[in-house]
N, C-alpha and C positions, 0 to 999 in steps of 0.2 A: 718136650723140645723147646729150646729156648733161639734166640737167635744165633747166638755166636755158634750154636750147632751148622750152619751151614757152611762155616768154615771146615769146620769134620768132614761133610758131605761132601764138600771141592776135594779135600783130602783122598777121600776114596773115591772119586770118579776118576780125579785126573793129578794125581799124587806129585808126578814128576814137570807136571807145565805149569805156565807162569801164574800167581794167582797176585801179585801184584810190584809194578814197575814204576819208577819215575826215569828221568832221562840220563841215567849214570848203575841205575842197579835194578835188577832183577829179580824176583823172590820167588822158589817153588812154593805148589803149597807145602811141601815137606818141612821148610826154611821156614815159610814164613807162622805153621804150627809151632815148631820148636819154640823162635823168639816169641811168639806170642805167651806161649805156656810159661817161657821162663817168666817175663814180666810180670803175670798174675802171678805167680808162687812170690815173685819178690815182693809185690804189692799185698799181698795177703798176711807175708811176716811182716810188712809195715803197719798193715793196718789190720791186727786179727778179726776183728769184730763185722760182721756181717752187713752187705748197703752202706760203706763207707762213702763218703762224698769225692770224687775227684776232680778236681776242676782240673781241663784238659782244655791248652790255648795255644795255640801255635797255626801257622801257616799253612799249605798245601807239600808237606812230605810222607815222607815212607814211616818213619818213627811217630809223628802223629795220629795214624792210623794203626800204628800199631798199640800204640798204649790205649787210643779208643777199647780195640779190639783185647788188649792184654784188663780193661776194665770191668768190660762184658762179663768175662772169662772169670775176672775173681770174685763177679756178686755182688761188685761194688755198682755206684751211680756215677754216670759220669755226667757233669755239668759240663757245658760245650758253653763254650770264650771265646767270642769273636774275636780275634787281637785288631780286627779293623774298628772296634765300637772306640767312643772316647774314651779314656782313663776316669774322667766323672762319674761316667755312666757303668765300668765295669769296676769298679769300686765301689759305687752300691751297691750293685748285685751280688757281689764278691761279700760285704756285709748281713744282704740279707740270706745269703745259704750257707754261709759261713763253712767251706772245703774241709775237708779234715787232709788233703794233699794236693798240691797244685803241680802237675805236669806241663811243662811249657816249654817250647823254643827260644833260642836264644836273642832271635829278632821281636819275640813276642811275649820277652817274659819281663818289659815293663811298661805291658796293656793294664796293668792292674798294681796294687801294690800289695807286694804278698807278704811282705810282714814276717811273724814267727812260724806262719802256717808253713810244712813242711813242703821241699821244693825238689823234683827230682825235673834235670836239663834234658830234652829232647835233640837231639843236632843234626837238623836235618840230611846231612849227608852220611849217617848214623858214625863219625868219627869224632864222636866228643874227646876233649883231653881229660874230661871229670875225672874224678875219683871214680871207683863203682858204685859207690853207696851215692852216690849223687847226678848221678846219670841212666840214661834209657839203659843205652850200650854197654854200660860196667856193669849193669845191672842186668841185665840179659847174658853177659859172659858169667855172673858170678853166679847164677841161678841154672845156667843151658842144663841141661837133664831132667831137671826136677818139674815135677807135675802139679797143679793145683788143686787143690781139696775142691770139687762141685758140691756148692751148698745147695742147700734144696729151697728152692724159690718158688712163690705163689707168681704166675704170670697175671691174675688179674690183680693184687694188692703190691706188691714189689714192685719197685722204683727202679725202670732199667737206662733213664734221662732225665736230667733234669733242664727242660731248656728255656730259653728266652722269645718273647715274642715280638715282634717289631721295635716298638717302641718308635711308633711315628708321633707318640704326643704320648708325653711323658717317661717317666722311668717304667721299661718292660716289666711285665708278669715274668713269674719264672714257672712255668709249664711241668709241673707230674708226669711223665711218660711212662705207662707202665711195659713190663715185658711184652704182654699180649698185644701191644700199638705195633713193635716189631715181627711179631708174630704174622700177625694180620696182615700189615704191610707187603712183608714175603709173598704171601700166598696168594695176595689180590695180583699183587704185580707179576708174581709169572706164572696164573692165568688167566690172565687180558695179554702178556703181553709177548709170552710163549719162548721162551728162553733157552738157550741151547749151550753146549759147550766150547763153540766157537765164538759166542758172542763175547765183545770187549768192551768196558766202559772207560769211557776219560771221566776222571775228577776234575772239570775245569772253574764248574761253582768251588764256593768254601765247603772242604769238609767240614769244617765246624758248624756247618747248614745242611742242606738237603743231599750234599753231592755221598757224605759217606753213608747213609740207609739206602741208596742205591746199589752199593757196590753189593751187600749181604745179597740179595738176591742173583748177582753173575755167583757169588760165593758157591750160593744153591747147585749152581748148575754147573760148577768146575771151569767159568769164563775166566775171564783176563782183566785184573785193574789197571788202570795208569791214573796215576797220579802227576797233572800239571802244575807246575809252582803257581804259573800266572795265566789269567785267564785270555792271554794274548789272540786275537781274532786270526791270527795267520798260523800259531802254531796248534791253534785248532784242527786250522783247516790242514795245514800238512798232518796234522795225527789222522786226520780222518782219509786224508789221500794214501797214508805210506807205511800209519802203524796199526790198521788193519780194525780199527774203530767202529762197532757196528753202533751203542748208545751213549747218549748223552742228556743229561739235564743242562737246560741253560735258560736262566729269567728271561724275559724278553730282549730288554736292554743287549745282555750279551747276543741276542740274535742278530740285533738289528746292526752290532757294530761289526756278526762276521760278512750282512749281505753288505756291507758298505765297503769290503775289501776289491782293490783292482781286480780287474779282469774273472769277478766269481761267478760271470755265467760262464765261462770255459772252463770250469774247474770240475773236477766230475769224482764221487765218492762212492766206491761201489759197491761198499762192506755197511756204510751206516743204514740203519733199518729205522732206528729207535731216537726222534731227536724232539726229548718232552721238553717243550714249556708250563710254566707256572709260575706262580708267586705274584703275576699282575697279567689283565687280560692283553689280547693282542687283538689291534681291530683287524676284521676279516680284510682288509684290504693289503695288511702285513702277514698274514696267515698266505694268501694267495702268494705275493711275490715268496714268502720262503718257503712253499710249496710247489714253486717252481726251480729255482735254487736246489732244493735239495728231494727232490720227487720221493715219492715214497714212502717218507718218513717222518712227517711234519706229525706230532702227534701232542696231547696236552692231558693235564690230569691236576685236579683242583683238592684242597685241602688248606692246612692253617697248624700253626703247632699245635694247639689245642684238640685236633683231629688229624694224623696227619700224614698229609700227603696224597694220600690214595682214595679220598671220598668216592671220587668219579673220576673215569678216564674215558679219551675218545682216541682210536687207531688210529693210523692212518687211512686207511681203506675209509673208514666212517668218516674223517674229515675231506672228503674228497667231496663229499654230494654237498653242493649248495644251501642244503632246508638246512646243515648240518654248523656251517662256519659258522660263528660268534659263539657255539657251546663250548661246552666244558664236559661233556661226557654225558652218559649213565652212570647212573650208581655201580662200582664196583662188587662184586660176589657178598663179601662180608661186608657189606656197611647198607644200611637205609641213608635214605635221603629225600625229605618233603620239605614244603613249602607250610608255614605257619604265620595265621595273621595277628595282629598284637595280644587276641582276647586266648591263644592258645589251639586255637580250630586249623586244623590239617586242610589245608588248601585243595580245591580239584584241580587240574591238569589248565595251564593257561593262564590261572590269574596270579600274580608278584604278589610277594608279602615275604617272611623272610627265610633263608634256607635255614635248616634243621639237618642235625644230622645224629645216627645212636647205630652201635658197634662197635668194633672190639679195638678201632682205632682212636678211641677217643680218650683225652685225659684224665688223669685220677682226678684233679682238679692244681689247683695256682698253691704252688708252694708260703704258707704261713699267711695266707688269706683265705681265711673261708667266707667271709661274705663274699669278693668277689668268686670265688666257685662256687657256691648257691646262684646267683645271680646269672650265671653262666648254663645254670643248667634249669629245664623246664619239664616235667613228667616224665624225666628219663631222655629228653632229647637234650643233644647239646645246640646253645643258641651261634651259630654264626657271625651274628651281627651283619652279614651279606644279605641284603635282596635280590631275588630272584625270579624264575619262575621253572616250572617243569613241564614241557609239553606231552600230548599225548602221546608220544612214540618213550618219553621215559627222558627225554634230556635236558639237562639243566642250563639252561641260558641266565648268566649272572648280569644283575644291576648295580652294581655299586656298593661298596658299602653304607647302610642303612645313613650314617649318619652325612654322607658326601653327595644325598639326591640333593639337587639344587630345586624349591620349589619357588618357580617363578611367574609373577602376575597369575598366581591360583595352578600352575599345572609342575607337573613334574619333567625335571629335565633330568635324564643319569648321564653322568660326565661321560661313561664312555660310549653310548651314542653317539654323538659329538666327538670324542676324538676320533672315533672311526670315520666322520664325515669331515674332519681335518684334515687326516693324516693322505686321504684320496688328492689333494693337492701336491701336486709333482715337488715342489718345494719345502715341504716339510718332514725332516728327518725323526722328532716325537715330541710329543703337546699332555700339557696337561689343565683338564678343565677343572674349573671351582667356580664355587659359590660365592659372590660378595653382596655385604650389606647392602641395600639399598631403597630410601625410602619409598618410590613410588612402586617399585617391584617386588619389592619385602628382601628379592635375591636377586641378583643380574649373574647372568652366564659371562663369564672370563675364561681367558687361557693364558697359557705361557706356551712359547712358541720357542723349539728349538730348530733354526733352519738345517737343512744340507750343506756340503760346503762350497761356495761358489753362489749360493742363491741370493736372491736379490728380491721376493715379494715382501711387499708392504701388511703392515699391520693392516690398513684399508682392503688388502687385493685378497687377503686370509679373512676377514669379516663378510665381503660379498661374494667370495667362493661359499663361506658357511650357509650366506643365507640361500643362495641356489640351492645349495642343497638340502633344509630343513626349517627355511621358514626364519622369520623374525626372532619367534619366540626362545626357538634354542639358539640360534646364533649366537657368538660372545658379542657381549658389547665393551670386550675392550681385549686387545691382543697385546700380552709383553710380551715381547724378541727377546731372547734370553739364550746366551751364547754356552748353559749348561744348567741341567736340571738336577737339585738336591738330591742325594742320593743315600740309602740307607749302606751300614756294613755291608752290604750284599749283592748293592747296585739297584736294590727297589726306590724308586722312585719316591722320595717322602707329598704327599699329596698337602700334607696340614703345612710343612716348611711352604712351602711353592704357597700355597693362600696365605702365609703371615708376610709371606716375604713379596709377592705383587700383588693382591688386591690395592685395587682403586680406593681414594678415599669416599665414603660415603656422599650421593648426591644429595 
């Protein structure tokens, strides 16, 4: 079983219902089988040879998803292009894995410069005027019938992604994913998260990120995609009032911008079940308000390309108890998960050092770097570079990434501590702490402040809120106002921009 099998599975449970939509077209699985299959067969006589590279970049449509899926299908690798990164940035990457074909939209096919490497147009409302031989569409009519040869693939050595990882400081890794990451993924996720035929997801992150390995698991169960163009906070909220929306992935960021919509405590969703966060913590104080917003369903699940996605997840039901907010789950069915201190030693229950993680979600290792995949990897666990801890009931409560603990006048401060005792002041819409130079403290605690709209606290009235609440020592000692925080292709929050761009000068 590979993954694109559970597009087959949707096939046979629920042959003739929607298996994916955007705001204009609708796809049985029957429909959306056919064009997938013709695309691999076309893809296959373009490119005979076995794990061919395709770089796939384009926007939130019907046709991007479907050459994902027409990629799976032909054995090839798909490297996923953010068309939101900068052209700098995806022109190196574009350099170092060098495509043997680039799929791309038309809004998105000059994120990169594609050169002589071969180019077939995606168009999102799948009515390209191409030729066939140089389109999704012409190519999906000139191939409709024909079926692809299934090569026979090692799920643990075969390359079923190749992705990118942040890239908050410096030019990203590009990430080995093998089959079995997909594999795994499926199977943790529907069961923790119990999945049914009715259930529907919105794609409102980037597919070219987290939002399309979610849809494979509705796939499983014969659910419903929609694919959103724009990740617009209202026509969230109408999909989740009208178009019958049971889950969603959405970073925080996107959270916070749908509780900020008019009149969203009258607003009521009666189909959502499933509404994960990830990709950056939420302090428990934003947890509660969107647990009230959206009852039920506030649920979160931790991971990193490198392992991904599904390390640990926590329900709803288990985000509900108190002991439980600021975690990030249990370890998922198929993955371990401890705590390791610098020298190598598996941590007991309670004390930070750093997460570890080994299972079948983890990568082959960083494409045409092997020192840094040596470096990444320790006795068979993979390194996070996250601090943490695991308490005794088994849940992981995250500190920071390893390199962003501020340690100040001898003790340790983790930023989001601190933001979570920020963001409790009725004025502040989201904060981010950092670390700066400083002679007599070695580091001072800072932040950058992005108010509500309307508010009116002072950098002063944010500094003696912090210290009520946490003492001198973490308190910042300096607040920028800041009318928008740095953001990655994805809306993560860049933490290392935010410290180049306001720390203080050294006292």
């Amino acid at each position: 079983m590979l993954p694109i099998d559970t597009l087959y599975r949707g096939r046979q449970i629920n042959p003739d219902g929607i298996a994916l939509e955007d705001d204009t077209t609708r796809l049985t699985y029957r429909e959306l089988v056919s064009q997938v299959e013709a695309l691999a067969a076309a893809l296959q006589d373009r490119l005979p040879h076995k794990q061919a590279k395709v770089a796939a970049c384009g926007y939130n449509n019907l046709q991007h998803v479907i050459a994902i899926l027409a990629t799976h299908l032909a054995g090839h690798i798909w490297v996923a292009v953010n068309p939101r990164s900068g052209k700098v940035e995806n022109n190196a990457l574009m350099d170092l894995v060098e495509p043997d074909m680039v799929i791309a939209d038309d809004a998105a096919r000059d994120a990169f410069d594609i050169g002589d490497t071969p180019f077939i147009l995606a168009a999102p409302d799948g009515k390209s005027n191409s030729a066939a031989e140089d389109s999704v569409d012409g190519l999906v009519e000139a191939f409709r019938g024909k079926r692809p040869a299934r090569p026979l693939l090692d799920p643990n050595t075969d390359i079923q992604a190749i992705k990118f990882t942040g890239g908050s400081t410096g030019l990203p890794k590009a990430v080995m994913q093998p089959y079995r990451t997909g594999i795994t993924l499926i199977g943790n996720f529907l069961s923790v998260f119990r999945l049914n035929p009715d259930d529907c997801q919105i794609a409102a992150a980037p597919v070219s990120h987290a939002a399309f390995i979610l849809m494979l698991p509705i796939f499983a169960v014969g659910g419903r995609n929609i694919v959103l163009p724009t990740p617009d906070p209202d026509r969230i909220l109408h999909s989740f009032e009208h178009r019958g929306v049971s889950t969603i992935f959405m970073p925080p960021t996107m959270i916070y911008k749908t509780m900020a919509e008019p009149n969203i405590e009258q607003r009521k969703f009666p189909n959502l079940r499933h509404l994960l966060y990830s990709a950056a913590p939420m302090p428990p104080e934003k947890v509660r308000q969107a647990q009230a917003i959206f009852p039920g369903a506030v649920e979160t699940v931790y991971g990193q390309t490198e392992a991904s996605s599904l390390c640990t997840a926590m329900t709803s039901v288990e985000l509900e108890h108190d002991a439980n907010n600021g975690s990030v789950g249990r370890a998922t069915p198929l993955m371990r998960v401890e705590i390791m201190d610098p020298d190598g030693n598996i941590l007991p229950p309670g004390e930070t050092g750093e997460v570890v993680v080994r299972g079948g979600l983890t990568m082959t290792g960083y494409y045409k770097n092997p020192d840094a995949t040596a470096a990444a990897f320790r006795d068979g666990w993979l390194l996070t570079g996250d601090g943490g801890l695991i308490d005794e009931r088994g849940y992981l409560f995250l500190k920071d990434r390893l390199r962003d603990v501020i340690i100040s006048g001898g003790f340790n401060v983790y930023p989001t501590d601190v933001e979570g005792a920020l963001v409790r002041h009725p004025d502040i819409y989201e904060c981010v702490v950092f670390g700066a130079a400083d002679d007599h403290w070695g580091e001072r605690v800072e932040a950058a402040v992005q108010l509500r709209d309307g508010a009116t606290a002072s950098a002063d009235d944010i500094i003696a809120h912090a210290k009520g609440q946490l003492g001198s020592v973490k308190a910042p000692k300096a607040v920028h106002l800041v009318d928008d925080l740095p953001r990655s292709a994805v809306g993560k929050v860049l933490r290392r921009e935010v410290k180049e761009r306001y720390s203080s000068p050294t006292e």
